[in-house]
N, C-alpha and C positions, 0 to 999 in steps of 0.2 A: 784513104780515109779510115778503111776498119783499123790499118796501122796506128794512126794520129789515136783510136778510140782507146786501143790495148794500150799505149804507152800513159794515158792520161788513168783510165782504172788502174795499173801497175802504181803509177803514184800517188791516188788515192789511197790505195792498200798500205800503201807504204807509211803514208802521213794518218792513216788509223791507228797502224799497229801502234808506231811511238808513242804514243799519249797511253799507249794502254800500259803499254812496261813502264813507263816515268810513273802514272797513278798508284802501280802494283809497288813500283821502287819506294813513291811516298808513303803509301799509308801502310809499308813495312818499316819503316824512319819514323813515321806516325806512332806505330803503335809500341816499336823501342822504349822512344819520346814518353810518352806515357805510363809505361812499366817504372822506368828509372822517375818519374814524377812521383808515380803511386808508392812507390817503395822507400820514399826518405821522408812520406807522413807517418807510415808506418814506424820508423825510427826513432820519429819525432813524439810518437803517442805515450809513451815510457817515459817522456821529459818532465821536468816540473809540471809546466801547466796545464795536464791532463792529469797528472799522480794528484792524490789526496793525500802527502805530504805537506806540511807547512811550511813555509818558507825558512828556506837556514840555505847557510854559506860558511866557506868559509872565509877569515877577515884576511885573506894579505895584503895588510896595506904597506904601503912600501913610506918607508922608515928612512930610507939614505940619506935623505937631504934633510933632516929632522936636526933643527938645534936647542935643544934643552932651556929653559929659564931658570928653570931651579935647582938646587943643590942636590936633592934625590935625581934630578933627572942627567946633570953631570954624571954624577956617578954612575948611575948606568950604562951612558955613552961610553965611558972610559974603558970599561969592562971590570969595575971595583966592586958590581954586585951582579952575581949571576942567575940569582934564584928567586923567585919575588917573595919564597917565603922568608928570607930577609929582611924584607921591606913590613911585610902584614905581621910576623910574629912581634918587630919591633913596635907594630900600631903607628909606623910614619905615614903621612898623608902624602896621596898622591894626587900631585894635579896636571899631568902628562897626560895622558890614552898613549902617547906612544912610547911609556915606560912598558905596558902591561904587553903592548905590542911585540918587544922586543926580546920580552923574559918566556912569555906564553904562546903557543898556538891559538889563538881565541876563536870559537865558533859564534856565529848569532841569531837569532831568532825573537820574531816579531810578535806580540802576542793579540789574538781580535778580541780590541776591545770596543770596533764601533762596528755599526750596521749602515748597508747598501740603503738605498731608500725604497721601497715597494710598495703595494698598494693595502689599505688596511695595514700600517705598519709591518709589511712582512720587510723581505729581504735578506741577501746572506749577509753573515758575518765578517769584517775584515777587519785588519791594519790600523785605521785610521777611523780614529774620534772627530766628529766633525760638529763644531758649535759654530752658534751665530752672535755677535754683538751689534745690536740698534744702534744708529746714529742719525742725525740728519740728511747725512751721505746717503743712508741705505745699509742695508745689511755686508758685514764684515768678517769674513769666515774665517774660523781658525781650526788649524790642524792638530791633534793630540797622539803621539804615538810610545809604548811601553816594551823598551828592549829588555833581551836577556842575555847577557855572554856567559862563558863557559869554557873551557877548554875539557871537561868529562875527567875532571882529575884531581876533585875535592877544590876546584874554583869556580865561585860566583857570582854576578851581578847583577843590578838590576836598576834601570833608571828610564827616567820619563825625558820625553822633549814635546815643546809646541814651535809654533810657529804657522805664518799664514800661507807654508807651501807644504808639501808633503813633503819631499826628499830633504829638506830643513832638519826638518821634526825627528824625520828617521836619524842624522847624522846625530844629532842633538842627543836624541837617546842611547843610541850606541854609544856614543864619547862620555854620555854622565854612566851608563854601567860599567864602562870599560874602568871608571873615577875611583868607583862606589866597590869594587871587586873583595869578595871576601875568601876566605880559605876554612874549609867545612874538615869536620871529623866524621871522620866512615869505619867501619867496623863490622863485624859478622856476630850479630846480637841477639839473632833470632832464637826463641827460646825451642824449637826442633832444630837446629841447624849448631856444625860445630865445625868450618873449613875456612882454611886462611883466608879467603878474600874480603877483601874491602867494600860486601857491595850492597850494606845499609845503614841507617842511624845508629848509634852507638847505644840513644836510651829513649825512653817514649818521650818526647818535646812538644809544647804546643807555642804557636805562635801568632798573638792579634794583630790584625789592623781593622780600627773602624767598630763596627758590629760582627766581624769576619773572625771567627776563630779556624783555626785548624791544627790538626795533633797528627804527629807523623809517630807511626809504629813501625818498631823492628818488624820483619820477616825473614822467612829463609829462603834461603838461594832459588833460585826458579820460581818464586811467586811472582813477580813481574811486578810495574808499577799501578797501584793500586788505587786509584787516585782519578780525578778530574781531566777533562784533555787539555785545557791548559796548564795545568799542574806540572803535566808529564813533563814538560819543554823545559820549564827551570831545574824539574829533578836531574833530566838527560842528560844539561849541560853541567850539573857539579857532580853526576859521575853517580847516582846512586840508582840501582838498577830494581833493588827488591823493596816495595816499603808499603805499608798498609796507612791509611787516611781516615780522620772521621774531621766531617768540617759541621759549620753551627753560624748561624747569622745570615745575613744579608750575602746569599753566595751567588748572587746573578751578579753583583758588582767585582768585575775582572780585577779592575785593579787593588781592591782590596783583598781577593782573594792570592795572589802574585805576591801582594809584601806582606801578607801572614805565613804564608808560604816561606818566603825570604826571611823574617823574623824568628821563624822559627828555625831555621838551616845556621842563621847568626848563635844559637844558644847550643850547638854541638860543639865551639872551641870553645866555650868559657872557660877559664881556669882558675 
């Protein structure tokens, strides 16, 4: 009998221990488990949607299976025009996005011109314009969104899209700026400043839309851009880095303040 007792305690001991080294084995597997969980948020925190940057990409849209309709857009497929300022010095109209594609690197950027809904009309600012139209049906929402392309190299555009989805509106806009693409004059015109770069307006310009004025002034090198925060986003993308600003009107309206902006970047190539 005390025989039969020692062999039963011996395998109790036995069938303790295990459970103890498997639990020590897990919540060392556990707590690995959790280092490598914890450490790819951390990765993750530096991403767009934690940074207070704006949204920008950049556009490679893929172009290979692209067939031209029009005679400007032949030609480029051919390889008979290499440079789009080809295209813009001559003032031909383009009606591809994937002429501008092909010639440029294009970047884009979305600009907030509508608001989140909150309480007391708060709310952040985004992307997307949001109206309603009455019907008998009920209310009909539609989407408004105001692109910017660029490639940061004296090229510019800027164009609207609607539509009753969002990702519509965004394409819509992207492809009318991509339309709508201008080529700007740059130059080092600041009146302290005397060094070859390209990296402000050429003379003092002002340009309307609406009740919206704005006048872009030379600066010299390391002034930075000087201007509105969404100002900055259309200066960035046609490449001008130094420039002083004074606006005048109705300047809570984005979109007017964007094509005075633009009208006025249009009156540095006159000739």
């Amino acid at each position: 009998m005390a025989e039969l007792e020692e062999q039963k305690i011996e395998k109790k001991e036995e069938i303790t221990e295990t459970p103890k080294e498997e639990k020590i084995e897990k919540s060392e597997k556990e707590s690995e488990n959790k280092e490598e969980v914890s450490e790819k948020p951390k990765e993750e925190k530096g991403g767009r949607r934690n940074s207070k940057q704006p949204w920008k990409r950049d556009d490679t849209v893929d172009i290979s299976g692209w067939e031209p309709k029009t005679k400007l857009g032949k030609e480029v497929k051919d390889g008979n025009i290499k440079n789009i300022n080809e295209i813009l010095d001559k003032k031909r109209k383009i009606l591809e996005s994937e002429i501008v594609d092909s010639l440029i690197t294009v970047k884009t950027e979305l600009v907030n011109i509508g608001q989140s809904k909150g309480k007391f009309g708060g709310g952040k600012r985004r992307i997307w314009r949001q109206t309603q139209r009455k019907t008998k049906e009920g209310n009909i929402p539609k989407f408004s969104t105001l692109a910017i392309v660029g490639d940061e190299n004296g090229h510019v555009g800027v164009g609207t899209g609607k539509s009753k989805e969002t990702l519509p509106a965004r394409e819509k806009s992207i492809r009318k700026a991509k339309i709508d693409i201008i080529k700007i004059k740059r130059d080092c015109s600041g009146f302290d400043c005397s060094c070859d770069n390209l990296h402000t307006v050429p003379l003092k310009i002002t340009g309307k839309a609406g009740s919206v004025e704005v006048t872009l002034i030379p600066a010299s090198q390391g002034t930075g851009l000087v201007v509105a925060n969404e100002l900055k986003k259309i200066l960035r993308l046609a490449g001008i880095k130094d420039v002083y600003s004074r606006t005048s009107g109705k300047k809570r309206t984005t979109f007017n303040l964007i094509k005075a902006c633009f009208d006025a970047l249009k009156k540095t190539d006159i000739k």
